[in-house]
C-alpha positions in Angstrom: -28.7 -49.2 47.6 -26.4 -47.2 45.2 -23.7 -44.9 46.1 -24.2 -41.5 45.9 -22.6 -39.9 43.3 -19.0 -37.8 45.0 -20.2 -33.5 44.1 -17.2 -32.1 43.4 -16.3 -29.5 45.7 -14.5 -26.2 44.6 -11.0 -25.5 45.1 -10.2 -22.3 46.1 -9.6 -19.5 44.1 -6.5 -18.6 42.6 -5.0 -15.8 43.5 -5.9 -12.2 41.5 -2.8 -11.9 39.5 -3.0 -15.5 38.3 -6.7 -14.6 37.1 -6.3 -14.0 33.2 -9.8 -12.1 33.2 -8.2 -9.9 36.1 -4.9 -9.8 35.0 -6.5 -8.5 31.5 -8.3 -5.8 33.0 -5.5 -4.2 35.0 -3.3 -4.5 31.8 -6.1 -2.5 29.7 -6.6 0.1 32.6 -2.5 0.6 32.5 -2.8 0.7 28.8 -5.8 3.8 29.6 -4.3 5.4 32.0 -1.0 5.8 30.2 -2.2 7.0 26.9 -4.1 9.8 29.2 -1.0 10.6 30.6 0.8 10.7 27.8 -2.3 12.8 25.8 -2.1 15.2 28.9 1.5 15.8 28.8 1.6 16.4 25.1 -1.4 18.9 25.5 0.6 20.8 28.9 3.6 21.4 26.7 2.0 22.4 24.0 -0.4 24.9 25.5 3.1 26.3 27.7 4.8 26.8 24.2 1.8 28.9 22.2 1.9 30.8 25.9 5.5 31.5 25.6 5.1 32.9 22.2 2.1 35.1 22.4 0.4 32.6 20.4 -3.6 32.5 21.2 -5.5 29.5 19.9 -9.2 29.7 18.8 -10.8 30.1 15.1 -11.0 33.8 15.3 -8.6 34.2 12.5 -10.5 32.6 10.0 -12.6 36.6 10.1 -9.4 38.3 9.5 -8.1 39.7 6.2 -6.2 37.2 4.1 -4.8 39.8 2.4 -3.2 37.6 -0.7 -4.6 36.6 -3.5 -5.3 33.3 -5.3 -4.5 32.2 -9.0 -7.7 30.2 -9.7 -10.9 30.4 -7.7 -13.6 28.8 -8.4 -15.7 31.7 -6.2 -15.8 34.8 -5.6 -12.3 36.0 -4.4 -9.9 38.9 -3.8 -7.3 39.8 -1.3 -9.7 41.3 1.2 -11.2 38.4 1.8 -10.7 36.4 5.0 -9.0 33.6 5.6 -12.8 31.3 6.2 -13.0 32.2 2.4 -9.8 31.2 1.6 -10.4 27.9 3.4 -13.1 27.5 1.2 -11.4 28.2 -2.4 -8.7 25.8 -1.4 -11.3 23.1 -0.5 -13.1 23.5 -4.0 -9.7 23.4 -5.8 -8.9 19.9 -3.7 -12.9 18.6 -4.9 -12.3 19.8 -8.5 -8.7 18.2 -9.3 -9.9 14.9 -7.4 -13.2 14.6 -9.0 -11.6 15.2 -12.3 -8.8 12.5 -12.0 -11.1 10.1 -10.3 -13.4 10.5 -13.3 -10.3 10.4 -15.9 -8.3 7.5 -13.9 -11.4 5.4 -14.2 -12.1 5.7 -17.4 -8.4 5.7 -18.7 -7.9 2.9 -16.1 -10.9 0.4 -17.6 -9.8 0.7 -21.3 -6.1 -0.3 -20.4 -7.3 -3.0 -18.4 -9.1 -3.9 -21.0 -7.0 -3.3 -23.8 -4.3 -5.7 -21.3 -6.3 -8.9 -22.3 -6.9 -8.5 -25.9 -6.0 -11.0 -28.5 -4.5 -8.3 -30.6 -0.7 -8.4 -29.6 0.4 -4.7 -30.5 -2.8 -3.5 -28.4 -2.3 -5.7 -25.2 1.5 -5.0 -25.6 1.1 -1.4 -25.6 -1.5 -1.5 -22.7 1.0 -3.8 -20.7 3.5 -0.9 -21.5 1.7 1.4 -20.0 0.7 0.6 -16.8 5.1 -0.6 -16.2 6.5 2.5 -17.4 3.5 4.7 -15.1 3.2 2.6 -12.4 6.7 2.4 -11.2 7.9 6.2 -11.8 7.1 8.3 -8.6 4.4 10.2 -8.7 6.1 13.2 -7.9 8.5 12.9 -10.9 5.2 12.7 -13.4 3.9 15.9 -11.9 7.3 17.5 -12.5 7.6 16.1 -15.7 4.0 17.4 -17.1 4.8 20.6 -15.5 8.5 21.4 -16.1 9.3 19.2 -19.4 5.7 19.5 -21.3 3.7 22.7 -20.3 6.5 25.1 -19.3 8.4 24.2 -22.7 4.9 25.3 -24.2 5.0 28.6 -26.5 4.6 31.8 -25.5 0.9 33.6 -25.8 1.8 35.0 -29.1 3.1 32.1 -30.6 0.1 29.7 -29.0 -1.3 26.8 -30.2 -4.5 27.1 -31.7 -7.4 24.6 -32.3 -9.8 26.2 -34.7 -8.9 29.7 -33.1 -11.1 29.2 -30.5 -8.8 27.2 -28.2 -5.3 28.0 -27.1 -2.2 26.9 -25.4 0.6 27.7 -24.3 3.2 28.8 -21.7 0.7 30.3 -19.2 -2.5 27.5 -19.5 -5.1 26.7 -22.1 -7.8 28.8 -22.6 -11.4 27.7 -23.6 -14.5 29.7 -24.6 -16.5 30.6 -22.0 -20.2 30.6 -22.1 -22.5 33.2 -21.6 -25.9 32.3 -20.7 -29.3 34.1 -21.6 -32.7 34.4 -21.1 -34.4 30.8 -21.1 -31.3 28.9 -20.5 -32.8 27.1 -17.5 -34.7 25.2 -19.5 -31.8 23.6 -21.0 -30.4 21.8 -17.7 -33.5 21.0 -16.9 -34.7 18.6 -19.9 -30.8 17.1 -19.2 -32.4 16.4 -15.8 -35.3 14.8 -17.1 -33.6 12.6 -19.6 -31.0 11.4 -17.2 -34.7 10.6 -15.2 -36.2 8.7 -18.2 -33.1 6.8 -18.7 -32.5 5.2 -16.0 -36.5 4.7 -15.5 -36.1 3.1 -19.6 -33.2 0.7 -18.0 -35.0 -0.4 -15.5 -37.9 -1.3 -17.2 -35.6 -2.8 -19.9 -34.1 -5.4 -17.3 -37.2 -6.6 -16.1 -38.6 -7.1 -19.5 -35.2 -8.9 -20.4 -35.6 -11.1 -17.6 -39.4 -11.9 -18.1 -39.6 -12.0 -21.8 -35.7 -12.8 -22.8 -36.3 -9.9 -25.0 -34.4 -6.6 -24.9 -33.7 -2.8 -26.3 -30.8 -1.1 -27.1 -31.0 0.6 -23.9 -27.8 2.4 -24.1 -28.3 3.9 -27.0 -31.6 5.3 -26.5 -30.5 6.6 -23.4 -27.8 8.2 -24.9 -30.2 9.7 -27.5 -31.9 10.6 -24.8 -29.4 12.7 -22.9 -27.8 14.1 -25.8 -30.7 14.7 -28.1 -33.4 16.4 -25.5 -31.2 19.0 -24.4 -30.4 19.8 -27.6 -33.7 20.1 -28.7 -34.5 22.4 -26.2 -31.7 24.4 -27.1 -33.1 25.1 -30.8 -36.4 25.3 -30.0 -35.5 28.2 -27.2 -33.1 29.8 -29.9 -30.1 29.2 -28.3 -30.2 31.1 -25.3 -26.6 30.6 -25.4 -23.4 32.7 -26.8 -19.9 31.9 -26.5 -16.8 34.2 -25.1 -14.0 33.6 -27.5 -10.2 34.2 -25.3 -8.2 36.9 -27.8 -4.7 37.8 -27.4 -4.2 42.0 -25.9 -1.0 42.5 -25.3 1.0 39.9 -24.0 -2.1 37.6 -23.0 -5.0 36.5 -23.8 -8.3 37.9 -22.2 -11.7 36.6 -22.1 -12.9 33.0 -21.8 -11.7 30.1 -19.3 -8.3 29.8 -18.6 -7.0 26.2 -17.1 -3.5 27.1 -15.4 -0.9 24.8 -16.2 -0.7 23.6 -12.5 -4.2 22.3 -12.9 -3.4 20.5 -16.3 -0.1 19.0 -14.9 -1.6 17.4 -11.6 -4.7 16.5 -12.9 -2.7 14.8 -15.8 -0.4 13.4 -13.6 -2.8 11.6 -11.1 -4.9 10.1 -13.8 -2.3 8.5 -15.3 -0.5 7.6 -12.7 -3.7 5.9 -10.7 -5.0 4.3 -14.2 -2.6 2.1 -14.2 -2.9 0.8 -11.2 -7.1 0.5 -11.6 -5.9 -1.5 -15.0 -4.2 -3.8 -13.0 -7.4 -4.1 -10.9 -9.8 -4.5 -13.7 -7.5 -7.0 -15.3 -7.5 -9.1 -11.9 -11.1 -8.9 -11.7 -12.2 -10.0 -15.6 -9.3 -12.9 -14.8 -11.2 -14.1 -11.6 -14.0 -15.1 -13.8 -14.7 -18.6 -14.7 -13.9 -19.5 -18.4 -16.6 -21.1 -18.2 -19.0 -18.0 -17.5 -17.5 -17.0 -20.9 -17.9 -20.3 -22.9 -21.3 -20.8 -22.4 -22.1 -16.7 -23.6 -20.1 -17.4 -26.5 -21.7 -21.0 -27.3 -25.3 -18.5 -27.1 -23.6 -17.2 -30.2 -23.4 -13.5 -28.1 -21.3 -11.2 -29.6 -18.1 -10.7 -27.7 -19.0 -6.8 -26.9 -22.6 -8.2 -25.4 -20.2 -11.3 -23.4 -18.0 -8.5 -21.9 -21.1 -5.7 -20.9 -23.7 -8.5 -19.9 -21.7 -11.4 -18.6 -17.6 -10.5 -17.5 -18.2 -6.9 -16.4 -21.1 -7.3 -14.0 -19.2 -10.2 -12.1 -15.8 -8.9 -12.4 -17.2 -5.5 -10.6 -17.6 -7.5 -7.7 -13.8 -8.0 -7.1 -12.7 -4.7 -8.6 -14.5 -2.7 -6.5 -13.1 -3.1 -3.3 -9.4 -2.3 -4.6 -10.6 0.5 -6.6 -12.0 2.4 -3.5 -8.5 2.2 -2.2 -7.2 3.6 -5.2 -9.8 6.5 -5.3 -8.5 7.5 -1.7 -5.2 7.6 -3.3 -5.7 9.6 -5.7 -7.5 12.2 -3.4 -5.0 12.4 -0.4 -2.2 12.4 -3.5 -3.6 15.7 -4.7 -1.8 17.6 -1.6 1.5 17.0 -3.6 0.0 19.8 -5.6 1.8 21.9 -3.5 5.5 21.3 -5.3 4.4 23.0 -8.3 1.9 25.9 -7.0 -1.3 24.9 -7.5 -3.8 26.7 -5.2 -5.4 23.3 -3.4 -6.0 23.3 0.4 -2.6 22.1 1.2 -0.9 24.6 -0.6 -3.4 28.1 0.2 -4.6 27.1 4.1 -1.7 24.5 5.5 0.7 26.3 3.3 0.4 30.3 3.2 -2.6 30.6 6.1 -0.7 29.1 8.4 2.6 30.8 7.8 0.8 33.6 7.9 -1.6 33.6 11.0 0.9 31.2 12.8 -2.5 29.3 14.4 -1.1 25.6 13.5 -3.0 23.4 15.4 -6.4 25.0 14.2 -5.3 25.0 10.4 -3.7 21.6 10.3 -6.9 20.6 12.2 -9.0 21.2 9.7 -6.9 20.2 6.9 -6.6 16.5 8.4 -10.7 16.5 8.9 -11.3 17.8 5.7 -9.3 15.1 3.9 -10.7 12.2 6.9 -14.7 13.4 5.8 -13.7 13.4 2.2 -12.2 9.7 2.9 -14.8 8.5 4.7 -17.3 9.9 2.4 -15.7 7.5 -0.5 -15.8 4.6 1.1 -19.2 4.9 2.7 -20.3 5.0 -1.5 -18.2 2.9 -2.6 -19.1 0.5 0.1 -23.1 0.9 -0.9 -22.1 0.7 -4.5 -20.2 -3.2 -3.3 -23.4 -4.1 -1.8 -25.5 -3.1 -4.9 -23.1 -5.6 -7.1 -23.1 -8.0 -4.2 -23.9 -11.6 -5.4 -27.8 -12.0 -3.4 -28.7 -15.5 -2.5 -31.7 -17.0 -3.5 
């Protein structure tokens, strides 16, 4: 008969501290229980300091009386309104100067980047110029420099600069003609709706006949027909519904029309060009990261090079752009509160700046200031994210 095979019996166990599953779980409760102490003592200390001063905490202030006033607005404003409203102004002025460079900064930032691999030597020199000379001088200087140097150095408003007397600069902003909408107007926005609708439906429908047939239509430019030439056809068959408020000069300023403050035209100048350069760098990187190849064989298909770059280098190169260009677009958001150094009404400046000094309620207003640029952030990157995936290579 064979042996029986030996069981091994179990030794006994080790000790609890010389358990690493053990010994890792009293670690993390230590780590726990000593931020909690530590978030406990910071929260003590700080509600025995706003006791000592007669300080009460709650969002009750945002109903009082702001009492100051606010040099662009994109609502309705005055200096009765209450400090909610004024919350609220500041946010739109924040959304409008980061919309604005994000849209400029892209579309600066693509050209350069570009223009930085083109056989032409001036051209790629001066794009390659560029993006050193913006990309390694502070941010803070450009926005001084645009406002101090350029647009405070500007003429006076009776010695403005005038573009077909309808649009003037100088020392106080530019000023635009306004428009003033009539009767019938709504239809207007509404065929721009539509051919927005039908253009997207028309490249849609232009891809899947391109990939059945190999055949294809000049989508872009029908869609750009499209959106410019509907609207306007609207327009004159409604008789232009539509008159225009010329700014004119009374007195010592001009009246009338939109005026763009200076502080406006510096930041938003500033950030664009100072982000573009680094999303040049970024689209460069991504058309390098393509194969040669990828090129070589569109070019032996005797495509035109325009058609190689918006067909074949563009769609692939997205796919490594993107990512670093989300970062970039957060940037350029949270980089607006240096707005601040030269007086431009964002939320930094109007609610964490004047609000605050004024109501003294610090953790509510910086609160909400550091959740309204968090939602913003997160915002981004949950679209930019979806827009990755779009572009995402999908295996067959």
């Amino acid at each position: 008969m064979s042996a029986r095979p030996k069981v091994p019996t179990q030794g006994p166990k080790p000790p609890f501290w010389r358990d690493p599953a053990k010994r890792a779980l009293v670690f993390q409760l230590l780590l726990v229980a000593g931020v909690a102490a530590f978030l406990l003592t910071i929260i003590g200390n700080t509600q025995a300091n706003l006791a000592a001063r007669g300080i009460t905490t709650g969002f009750g202030f945002l109903n009082d009386t702001a009492g100051f006033g606010i040099v662009q607005t994109l609502i309705d404003y005055s200096s009765q309104s209450t400090y909610g409203r004024t919350f609220v102004v500041g946010l739109l002025n924040t959304l409008l100067v980061g919309g604005l460079g994000v849209l400029a900064a892209t579309i600066v930032g693509f050209i350069v980047g570009i223009a930085r691999l083109s056989p032409n030597w001036l051209i790629s020199r001066l794009a390659n110029g560029y993006i050193e000379i913006f990309r390694n001088i502070p941010l803070l200087l450009q926005i001084f420099f645009w406002y101090f140097a350029v647009l405070r150095a500007m003429p006076s408003a009776r010695d403005s600069m005038s573009f077909g007397e309808v649009i003037f600069l100088n020392v106080r902003g530019l000023y635009l003609p306004q428009p003033l909408f009539e009767s019938g107007f709504g239809l207007i926005p509404l065929a721009f709706v539509v051919a927005i609708v039908a253009s997207i439906a028309l490249t849609i429908w232009n891809k899947r006949r391109h990939e059945a047939t190999g055949k294809r239509l000049p989508a872009g430019w029908i869609s750009l027909a499209l959106i410019v030439g509907l609207p306007l056809g609207v327009l004159v068959v409604t008789g232009v519904p539509v008159t225009w408020e010329v700014p004119e000069l009374r007195g010592f300023n001009f009246r009338g029309g939109i005026t763009v403050i200076p502080e406006f035209l510096a930041l938003w100048l500033a950030l664009s060009i100072y982000t573009a350069s680094f999303i040049a760098e970024i689209v460069r990187s991504g058309i390098q990261a393509i194969s040669h190849g990828q090129t070589e064989a569109a070019q032996a298909l005797s495509l035109p090079q325009g058609l190689v770059l918006r067909l074949v280098v563009i769609p692939q190169a997205l796919r490594v752009i993107i990512p670093p260009l989300t970062s970039q677009y957060l940037n350029l958001i949270k980089n607006s509160s240096l707005a601040t150094a030269i007086g431009y009404p964002d939320l930094v400046s109007v609610f964490a700046g004047t609000t605050l000094n004024q109501t003294g309620q610090a953790i509510e207003v910086i609160a909400m200031t550091m959740a309204v640029y968090l939602t913003i952030s997160l915002l981004v990157s949950m679209f930019m994210n979806w827009f990755n995936a779009r572009v995402a290579l999908v295996e067959r």
